[in-house]
N, C-alpha and C positions, 0 to 999 in steps of 0.2 A: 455591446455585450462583452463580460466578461467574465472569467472564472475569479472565485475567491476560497481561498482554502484558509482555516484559523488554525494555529495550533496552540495549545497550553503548555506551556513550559514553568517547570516551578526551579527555584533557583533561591538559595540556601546563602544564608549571611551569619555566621556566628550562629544564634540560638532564636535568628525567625526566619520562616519561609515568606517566599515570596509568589505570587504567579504570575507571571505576564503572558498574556496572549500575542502571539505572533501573527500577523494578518501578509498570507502573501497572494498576487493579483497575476492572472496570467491570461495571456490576448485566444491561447488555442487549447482544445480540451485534449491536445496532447501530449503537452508540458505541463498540465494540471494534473493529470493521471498519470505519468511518470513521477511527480511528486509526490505524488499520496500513493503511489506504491514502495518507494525507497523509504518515506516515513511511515508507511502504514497506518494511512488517515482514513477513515470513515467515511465520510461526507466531503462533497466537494460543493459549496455555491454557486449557480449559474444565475448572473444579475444580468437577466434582459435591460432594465432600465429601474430606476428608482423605487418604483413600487411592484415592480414583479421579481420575485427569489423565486429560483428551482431548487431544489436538490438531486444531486447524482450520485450515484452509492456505487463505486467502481467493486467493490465486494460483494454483490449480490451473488456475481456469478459465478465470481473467482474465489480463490482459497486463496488464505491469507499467509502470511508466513509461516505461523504458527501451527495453522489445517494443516498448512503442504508439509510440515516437518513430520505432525503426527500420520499422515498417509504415506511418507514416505517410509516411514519406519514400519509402516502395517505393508506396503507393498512395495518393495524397493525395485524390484525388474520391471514395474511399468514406468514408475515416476524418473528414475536415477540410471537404470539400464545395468545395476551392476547386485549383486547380495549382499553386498556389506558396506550400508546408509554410514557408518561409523566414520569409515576414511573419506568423505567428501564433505566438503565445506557446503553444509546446505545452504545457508544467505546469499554465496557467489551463485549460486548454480541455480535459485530461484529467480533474481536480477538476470540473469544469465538469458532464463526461459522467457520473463516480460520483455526483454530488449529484442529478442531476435522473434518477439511473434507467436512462438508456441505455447499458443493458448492451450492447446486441446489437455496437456499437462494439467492446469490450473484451474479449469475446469472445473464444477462443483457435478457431481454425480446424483 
């Protein structure tokens, strides 16, 4: 059993685009969910074996980078702890909250 995560990357040559799909494979759905949190990916593939795929939507429950931006600017004393969302790097401090745990942040309402 392993994790598969795809990603599409288009990538630009002079006056034609290109797309290649990136395919990367991971042994624990730990390091597959920290991946698809830093690139903010959708879908994650769980391949029991050849003919059985899962899928796992590490977003159902959490707020994506984007959510957590717009909630932090509608509610900055719960998410950021401070009034003024302006002066803090929100990307550091979302990475920040996945790595040390604090879900309860990320949390969808």
């Amino acid at each position: 059993m392993y994790y598969q995560i795809k990603q599409t990357e288009i990538q630009k040559l002079f006056f034609w685009e290109f797309k290649k799909v990136n395919t990367y494979k991971f042994n624990n759905y730990k390091k597959a969910i920290e991946f698809a949190v830093h690139e903010q990916i959708k879908n994650i593939d769980c391949i029991i074996d050849e003919n059985t795929i899962t899928k796992r939507k590490p977003f159902r429950d959490m707020l994506t980078f984007l959510q957590f931006e717009k909630e932090a600017y509608n509610n900055p004393m719960h998410y950021i702890g401070t009034r003024f969302p302006e002066n803090v790097n929100l990307w550091n401090y979302y990475i920040y909250l996945f790595t040390t745990k604090q879900f309860h942040k990320l949390k969808k309402a």
